[in-house]
N, C-alpha and C positions, 0 to 999 in steps of 0.2 A: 492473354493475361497470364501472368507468370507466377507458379505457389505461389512464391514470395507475398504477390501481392492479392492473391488468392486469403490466403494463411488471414494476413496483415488487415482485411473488410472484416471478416469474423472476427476477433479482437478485437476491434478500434470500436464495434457496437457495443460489445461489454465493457467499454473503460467508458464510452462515452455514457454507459448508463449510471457508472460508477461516478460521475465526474457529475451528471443530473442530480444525484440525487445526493451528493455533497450540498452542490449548490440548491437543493430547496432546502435544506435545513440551514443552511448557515444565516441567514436573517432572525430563525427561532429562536437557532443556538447563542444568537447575542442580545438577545430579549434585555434588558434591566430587570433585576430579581430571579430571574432565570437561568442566568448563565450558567453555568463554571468553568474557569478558565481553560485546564488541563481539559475536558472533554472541546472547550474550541481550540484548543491547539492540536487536538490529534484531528479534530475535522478537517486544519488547513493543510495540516501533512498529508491524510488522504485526500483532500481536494489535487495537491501536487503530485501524488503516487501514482497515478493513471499517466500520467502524462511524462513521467522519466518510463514507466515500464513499457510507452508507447514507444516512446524513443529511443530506448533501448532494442527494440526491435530492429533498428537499420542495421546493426551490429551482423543481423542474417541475409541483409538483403543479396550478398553474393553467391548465397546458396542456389544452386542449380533444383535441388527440388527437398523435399520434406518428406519423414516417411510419416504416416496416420500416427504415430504414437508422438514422436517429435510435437505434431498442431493441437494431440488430445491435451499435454504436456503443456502448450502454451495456451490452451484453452482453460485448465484447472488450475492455471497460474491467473488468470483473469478471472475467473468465478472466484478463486480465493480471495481474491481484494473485493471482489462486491461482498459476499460475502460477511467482511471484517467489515464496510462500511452497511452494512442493512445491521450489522448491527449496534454500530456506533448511533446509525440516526433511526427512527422510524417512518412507515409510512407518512405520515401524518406530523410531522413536528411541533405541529403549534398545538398541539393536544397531550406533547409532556411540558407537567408545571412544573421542573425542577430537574435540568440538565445532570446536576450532580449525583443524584438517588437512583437514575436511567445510567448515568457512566456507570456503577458500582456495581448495579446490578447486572448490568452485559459486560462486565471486563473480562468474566472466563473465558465468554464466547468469544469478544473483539483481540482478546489479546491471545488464544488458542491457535485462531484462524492466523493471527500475525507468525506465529511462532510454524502453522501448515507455509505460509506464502514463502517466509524466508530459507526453510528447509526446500520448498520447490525452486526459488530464486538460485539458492547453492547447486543443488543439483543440474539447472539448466544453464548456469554460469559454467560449469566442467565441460558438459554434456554438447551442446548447441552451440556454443561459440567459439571460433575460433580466432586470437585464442584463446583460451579458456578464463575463466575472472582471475583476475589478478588475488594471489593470495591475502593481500591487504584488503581488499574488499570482502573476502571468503572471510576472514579475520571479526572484522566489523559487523557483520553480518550473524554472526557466531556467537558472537558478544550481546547481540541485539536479542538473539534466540534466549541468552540468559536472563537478560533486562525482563522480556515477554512473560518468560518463566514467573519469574519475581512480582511481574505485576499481577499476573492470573491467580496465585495466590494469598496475595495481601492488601488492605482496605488500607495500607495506613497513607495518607496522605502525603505526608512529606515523599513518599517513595515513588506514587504516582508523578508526584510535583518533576521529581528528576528526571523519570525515565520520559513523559513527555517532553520537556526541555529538552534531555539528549536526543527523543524523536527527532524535534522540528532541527536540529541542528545539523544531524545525518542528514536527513530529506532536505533540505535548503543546500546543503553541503553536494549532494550528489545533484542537485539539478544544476546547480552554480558551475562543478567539475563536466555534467556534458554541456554546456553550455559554453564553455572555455573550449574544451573538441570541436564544437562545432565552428569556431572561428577559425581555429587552425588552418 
């Protein structure tokens, strides 16, 4: 067995937890009288974010070996996404009555942990890859950290309304772009 793939079994558990436990809330999260939209929208984009950051993985598979801090690196880039999703959903979903008053009240915490994952995303984009993210990504990215900013701070709706929309558009956008890589 090769790091690589060594690295690659420990992460694919914490995304596949991440990606569990999307999917048992997402039936609560669209309950009638229970919904709200912008907290289902940022569910399906973390429903998809485990699976580009999976996939973004093969980017290393050429690496001959990893050193501990490199896998700790991509180990708290993986707890960072559960994280932001334990706190988007709960244990238990069908035991919150009101999707909306649960976004509002965890947005420090969901949109904190987003604003930790994409500062670790930048830094392992330099760091780890070669070669390195492309500055347009670094870019967007940077931009997002501001969005995160702005939502961690403020309750007003219309503003949530955007910065999810802009979410699911990035997240759609960058699975849609490896997904075009991968035919190449």
């Amino acid at each position: 067995m090769t790091h690589f793939e060594f690295i690659t079994v420990a992460i694919s558990i914490i995304y596949a937890l991440s990606i569990a436990r999307c999917l048992d809330a997402l039936p609560a999260s669209f309950e009638s009288g229970r919904r709200y939209w912008v907290h289902s929208t940022w569910l399906c984009v973390k429903l998809v974010n485990p699976a580009i950051l999976w996939w973004s993985l093969w980017g290393l598979e050429g690496q001959e070996s990893f050193s501990f801090a490199a896998f700790l690196g991509l180990l708290v880039i993986a707890g960072t996404l559960y994280l932001q999703i334990i706190a988007l959903v709960t244990t238990d979903p069908r035991a919150v009555p009101d999707w909306r008053s649960h976004y509002y009240a965890k947005r420090k915490l969901f949109f904190g942990a987003n604003i930790a994952l994409l500062l670790q995303l930048i830094l392992a984009g330099q760091l780890l890859f070669q070669p390195p993210s492309p500055i347009a990504t670094t870019l967007v990215q940077l931009v997002t950290v501001a969005l995160s900013g702005f939502a961690m701070i403020s309750e007003n709706p219309k503003l949530h309304a955007w910065i999810a929309a802009l979410g699911a558009i990035n997240m759609f956008g960058a699975a849609f772009g490896l997904a075009m890589l991968a035919v190449q």
